[in-house]
N, C-alpha and C positions, 0 to 999 in steps of 0.2 A: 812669728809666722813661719812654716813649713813651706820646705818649697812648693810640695803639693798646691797647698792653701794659695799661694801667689803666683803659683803653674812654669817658675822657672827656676834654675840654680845654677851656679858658676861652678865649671871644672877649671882650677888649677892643670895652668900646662907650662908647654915652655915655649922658646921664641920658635924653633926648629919646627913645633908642631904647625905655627902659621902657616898653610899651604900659599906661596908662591913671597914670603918675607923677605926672603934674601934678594928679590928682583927688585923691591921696591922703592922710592925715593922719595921720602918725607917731607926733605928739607923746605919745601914753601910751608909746611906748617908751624914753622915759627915764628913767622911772623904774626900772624891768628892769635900764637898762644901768648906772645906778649900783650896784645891786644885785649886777650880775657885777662891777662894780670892785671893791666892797669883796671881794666873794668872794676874787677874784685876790690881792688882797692881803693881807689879813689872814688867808685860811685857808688858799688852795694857788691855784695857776695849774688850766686846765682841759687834759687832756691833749690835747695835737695828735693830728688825724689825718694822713690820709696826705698830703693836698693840702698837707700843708707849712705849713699856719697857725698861727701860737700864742700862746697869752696874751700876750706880749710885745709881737706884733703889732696883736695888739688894744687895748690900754692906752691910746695915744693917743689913739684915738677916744673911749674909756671915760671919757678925764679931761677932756677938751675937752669932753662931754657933761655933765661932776660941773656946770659954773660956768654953764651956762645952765638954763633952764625955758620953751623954747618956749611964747609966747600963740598963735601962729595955725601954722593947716595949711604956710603959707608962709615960714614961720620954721623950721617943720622941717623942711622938704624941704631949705632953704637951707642947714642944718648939714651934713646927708648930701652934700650935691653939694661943700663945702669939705673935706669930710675923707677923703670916697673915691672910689675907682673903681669902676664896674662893670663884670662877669665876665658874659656871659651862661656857663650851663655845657653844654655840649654836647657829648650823646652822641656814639660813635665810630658805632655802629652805628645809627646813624640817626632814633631813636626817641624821643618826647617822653618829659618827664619828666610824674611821676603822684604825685598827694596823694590821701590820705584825710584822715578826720578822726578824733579821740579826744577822751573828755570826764572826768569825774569825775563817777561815779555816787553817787546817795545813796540808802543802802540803811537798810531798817530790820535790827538785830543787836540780842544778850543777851550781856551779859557772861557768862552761863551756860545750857550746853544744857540744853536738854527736847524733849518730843516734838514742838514746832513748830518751833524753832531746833535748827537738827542740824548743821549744815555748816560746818566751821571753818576762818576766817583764821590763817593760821600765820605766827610770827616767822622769822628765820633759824636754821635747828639748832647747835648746837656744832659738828657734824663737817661742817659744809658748808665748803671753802673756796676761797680765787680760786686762780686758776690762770693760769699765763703760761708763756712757753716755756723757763725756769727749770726750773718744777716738774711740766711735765705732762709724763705720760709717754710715749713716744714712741710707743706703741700705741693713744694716744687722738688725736682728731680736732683739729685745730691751733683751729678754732671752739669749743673746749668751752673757757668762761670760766671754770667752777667746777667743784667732784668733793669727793668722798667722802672723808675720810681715816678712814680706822678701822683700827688697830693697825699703824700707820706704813704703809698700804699706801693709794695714790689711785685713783678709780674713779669711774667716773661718776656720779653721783646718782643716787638715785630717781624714777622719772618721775612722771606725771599718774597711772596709772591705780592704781600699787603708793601712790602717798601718799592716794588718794581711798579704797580699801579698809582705810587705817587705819594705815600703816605709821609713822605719827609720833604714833600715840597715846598717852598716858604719859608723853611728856615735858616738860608743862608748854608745850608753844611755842603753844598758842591764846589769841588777842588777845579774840576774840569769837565767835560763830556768828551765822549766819543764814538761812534760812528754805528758800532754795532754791541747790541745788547749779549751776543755770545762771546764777544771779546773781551767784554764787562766782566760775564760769569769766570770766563778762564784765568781772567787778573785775579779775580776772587780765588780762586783753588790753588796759585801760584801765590798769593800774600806780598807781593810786590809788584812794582814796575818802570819802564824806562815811558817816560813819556816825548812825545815829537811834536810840536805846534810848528802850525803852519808859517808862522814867519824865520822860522829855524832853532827856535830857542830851544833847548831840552831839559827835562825838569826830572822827578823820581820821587816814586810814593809806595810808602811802605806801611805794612802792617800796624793798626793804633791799637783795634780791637774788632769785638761779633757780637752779633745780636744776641748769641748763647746758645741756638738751637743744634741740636745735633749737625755733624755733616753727615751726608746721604748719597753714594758716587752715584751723580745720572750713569754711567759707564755700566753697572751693577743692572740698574731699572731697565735699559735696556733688552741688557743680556733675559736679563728674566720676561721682559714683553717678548722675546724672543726678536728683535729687532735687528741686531749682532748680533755674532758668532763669538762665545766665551774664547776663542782660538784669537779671533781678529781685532777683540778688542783694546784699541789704543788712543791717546789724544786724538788722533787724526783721522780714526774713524769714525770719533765721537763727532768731530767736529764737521767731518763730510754725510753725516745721517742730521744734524741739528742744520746743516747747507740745504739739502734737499727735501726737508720736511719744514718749512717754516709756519707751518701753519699749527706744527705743533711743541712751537718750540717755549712758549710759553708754558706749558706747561710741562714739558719734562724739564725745565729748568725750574721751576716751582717746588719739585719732587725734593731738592736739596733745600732747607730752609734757613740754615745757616746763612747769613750774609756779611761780609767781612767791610769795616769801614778802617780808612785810610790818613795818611797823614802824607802831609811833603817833609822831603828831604833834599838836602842840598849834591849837589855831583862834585865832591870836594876831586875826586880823580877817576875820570872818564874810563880809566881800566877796572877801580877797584869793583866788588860784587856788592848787590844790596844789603846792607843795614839789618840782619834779622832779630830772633826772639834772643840772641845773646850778646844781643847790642855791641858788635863787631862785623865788620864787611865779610862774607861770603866769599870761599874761594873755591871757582870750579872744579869739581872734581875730586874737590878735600873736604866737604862741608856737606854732615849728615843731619838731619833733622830726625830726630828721638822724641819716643815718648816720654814727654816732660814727667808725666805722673811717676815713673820709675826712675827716671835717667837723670842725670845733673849735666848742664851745659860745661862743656870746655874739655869734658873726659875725653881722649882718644880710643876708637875703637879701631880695630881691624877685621875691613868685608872681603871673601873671598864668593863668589858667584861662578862656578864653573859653567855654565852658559848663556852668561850675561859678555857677551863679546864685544859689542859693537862702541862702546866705550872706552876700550882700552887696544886700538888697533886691532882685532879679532881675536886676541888675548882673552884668556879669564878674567875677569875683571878682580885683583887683590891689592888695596890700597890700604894705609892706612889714615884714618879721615880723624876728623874735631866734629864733637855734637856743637852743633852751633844754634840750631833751630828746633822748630816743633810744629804740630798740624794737626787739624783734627781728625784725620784720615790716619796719622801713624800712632796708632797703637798696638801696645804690646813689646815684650821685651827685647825679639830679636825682630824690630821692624825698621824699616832706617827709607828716608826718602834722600837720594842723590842727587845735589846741585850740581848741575850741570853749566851753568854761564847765565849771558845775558844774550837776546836776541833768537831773531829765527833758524838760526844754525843751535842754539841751545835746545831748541824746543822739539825739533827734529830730532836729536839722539833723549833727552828727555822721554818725550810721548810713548815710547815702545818698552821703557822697563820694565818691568814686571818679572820678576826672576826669583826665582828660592835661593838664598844665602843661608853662609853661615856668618857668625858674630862672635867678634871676642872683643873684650873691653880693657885696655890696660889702665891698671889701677897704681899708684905710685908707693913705693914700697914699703913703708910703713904704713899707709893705710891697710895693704895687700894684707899685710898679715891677719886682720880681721876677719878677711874671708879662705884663706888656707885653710 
C-alpha cells in the first residue's frame, strides 16, 4: 500500500530533531515496558496493526529494558537513543496530528438500587460476541467488532438508547448503580473506573467490551445544534449544558450509540493506573491510547504539543509515552488520547485537551531498518 492509499508515512529522523528531547525524563517508563514483556510472553503477543509492527519487533527493546533501572533523566534518554530510531509520522494530507486527554473517574455506587442509585454498570451479556470477517455477515459494516447472536442468527447489538430504557434488565449483568445517568455516560467515554460505596469499600471496573456501534462525540452534536461554541468546547462544558438542560438529556446522550460494558478488577495498589487495552496499569502522563487498527501496543512514541501547556507546568507539553490503550474516538495515525491519572483533579487537566501535535514513533533498531 502507498502512503497516499493509507494517508501517512514515516520520516526517518534523529533524536536532535525531537523538539524539547533533551528536557525529558522517561525513566517511569520502565516499569510499563516490563510489564508488556512479561504480557508478551507469558500471556499472548499484542496484535499488530497495520503499520506492520509486532510484538516480536518490540521484544528487544522490552528485554534490553528488563536488565536496567535508569537513576537519571540522562540515562534514560541514553537507553532509547541505543535501541531505536525515530519515525516522525506524517500525514499525506497535510494536517497535524491531534491529542486529547482521558482519566479514570471515581464515582460514588451501591452494590444495590434504590431511589438514589438507579443507573446501572453492566458486565458483558452472554449473546454479545466479537466479530471479524469470518463471522460477520456481509450485510453488516466491516467496523462492527461485535453483534448479537441469538438463535444462530448475528446482528448488531443494542444501542445506547434501547439498553438505557432497560432492555438488559433481568439479567443479572449489574455490577453496581450509580446516582446519575451523565456520570454513567462519562465512565463509558473514559473505559474505566474507581468506584466509592457507601460503607467505604472501594472497588475498580474496566473495560470488557461494546455493543459495536459506532462512537458519536455528543461534544461534536452539540457544536453542530449550535448549542457550544466550537472555541468553548470541553468535558466541562459538556457537562454544565447536559446540568442545565435535563430535559434533554436523554436524547443527546442517545445520539452516541455505542455503549461500553464492564468488568471488576481488583485494587492490587491504590496508586497504580487502570488495567487498560494492553493489559498493563496506566501511568499518568506516560500512557497514550492509539489507533489499534494502525498502531501495536507497547511502542513508545514521542508528543511534542506547542500549545498544549497546562499539562506540563505551562511548558509545551513533549513527553515521551507507551501506547498502552485504544478508543473509539482515537483514530488515525497521528491521534493519541493522554492519560492523565485517576480522580477529579485528573479530569480537570483532562477535559480541556484538544491541541494539534506532532508524533513520532520510536521503532527499535533492527526492526527500523524496514522502514529507513
Amino acid at each position: 500500500m502507498s502512503d497516499d492509499e493509507r494517508g501517512f508515512a514515516l520520516e526517518a529522523i534523529g533524536f536532535d530533531d525531537l523538539e524539547g528531547w533533551r528536557d525529558d525524563d522517561p525513566s517511569s517508563l520502565f516499569e510499563a515496558m516490563e510489564a508488556c514483556r512479561q504480557h508478551i510472553e507469558q500471556t499472548k503477543p499484542y496484535r499488530a496493526g497495520s503499520l506492520g509492527l509486532t510484538s516480536a519487533d518490540l521484544l528487544d527493546l522490552l528485554q534490553a529494558a528488563s536488565d536496567i533501572r535508569p537513576t537519571s533523566a540522562s540515562e534514560a534518554l541514553a537507553f532509547f537513543e541505543a535501541h531505536c530510531r525515530p519515525f516522525r509520522i506524517r500525514r499525506t494530507d497535510g494536517q497535524p496530528g491531534f491529542v486529547t486527554a482521558f482519566y479514570e473517574p471515581e464515582i460514588a455506587v451501591s452494590a444495590r438500587p434504590d431511589d438514589e442509585y438507579r443507573f446501572p454498570f453492566y458486565r458483558r451479556p452472554d449473546d454479545l460476541i466479537d466479530l471479524d470477517d469470518r463471522n460477520r455477515p456481509a450485510a453488516m459494516d466491516p467496523s462492527y467488532m461485535f453483534g448479537r447472536l441469538r438463535q444462530g442468527t448475528i446482528a448488531p447489538y443494542l444501542d445506547r438508547a434501547a439498553i438505557d430504557k432497560g432492555a438488559l434488565e433481568g439479567q443479572g449483568l449489574e455490577i453496581c448503580w450509580a446516582k446519575s445517568k451523565v456520570d454513567v455516560f462519562f465512565v463509558h467515554v473514559q473505559g474505566a473506573a474507581r468506584l466509592r460505596y457507601p460503607d467505604g469499600r472501594t472497588g475498580r471496573i474496566t473495560y470488557a467490551a461494546k455493543a459495536g456501534h459506532p462512537f458519536s462525540a455528543i461534544g461534536k452534536l452539540l457544536i453542530d445544534l449550535g448549542e457550544i461554541d466550537k472555541v468553548n468546547i470541553s468535558m466541562q462544558s459538556i457537562r454544565h449544558w447536559l446540568a442545565t438542560n435535563p430535559g434533554r438529556v436523554d436524547d443527546i446522550l442517545a445520539h452516541n450509540r455505542s455503549y461500553i460494558f464492564f468488568r471488576e478488577v481488583e485494587i492490587d495498589n491504590e496508586h497504580a493506573g487502570p488495567i487498560a487495552a494492553a493489559k498493563v496499569p496506566l501511568i499518568a502522563g506516560r500512557s497514550l491510547a492509539v489507533d489499534r487498527l494502525i498502531h501495536t501496543f507497547g511502542f513508545p512514541f514521542y508528543i511534542h504539543s506547542q500549545g498544549l501547556l497546562h499539562l506540563q507546568g505551562g511548558k509545551p507539553f513533549q513527553r515521551l509515552m507507551l501506547a498502552l490503550d485504544t478508543g473509539s474516538a482515537i483514530v488515525g495515525p497521528a491521534r493519541g488520547d493522554i492519560f492523565t491519572g485517576s480522580g477529579d483533579t485528573a479530569g480537570e487537566l483532562a477535559g480541556t485537551v484538544r491541541h494539534d501535535a506532532d508524533f513520532a514513533i520510536l521503532i527499535p533498531n533492527k526492526a527500523a531498518a524496514r522502514f529507513a
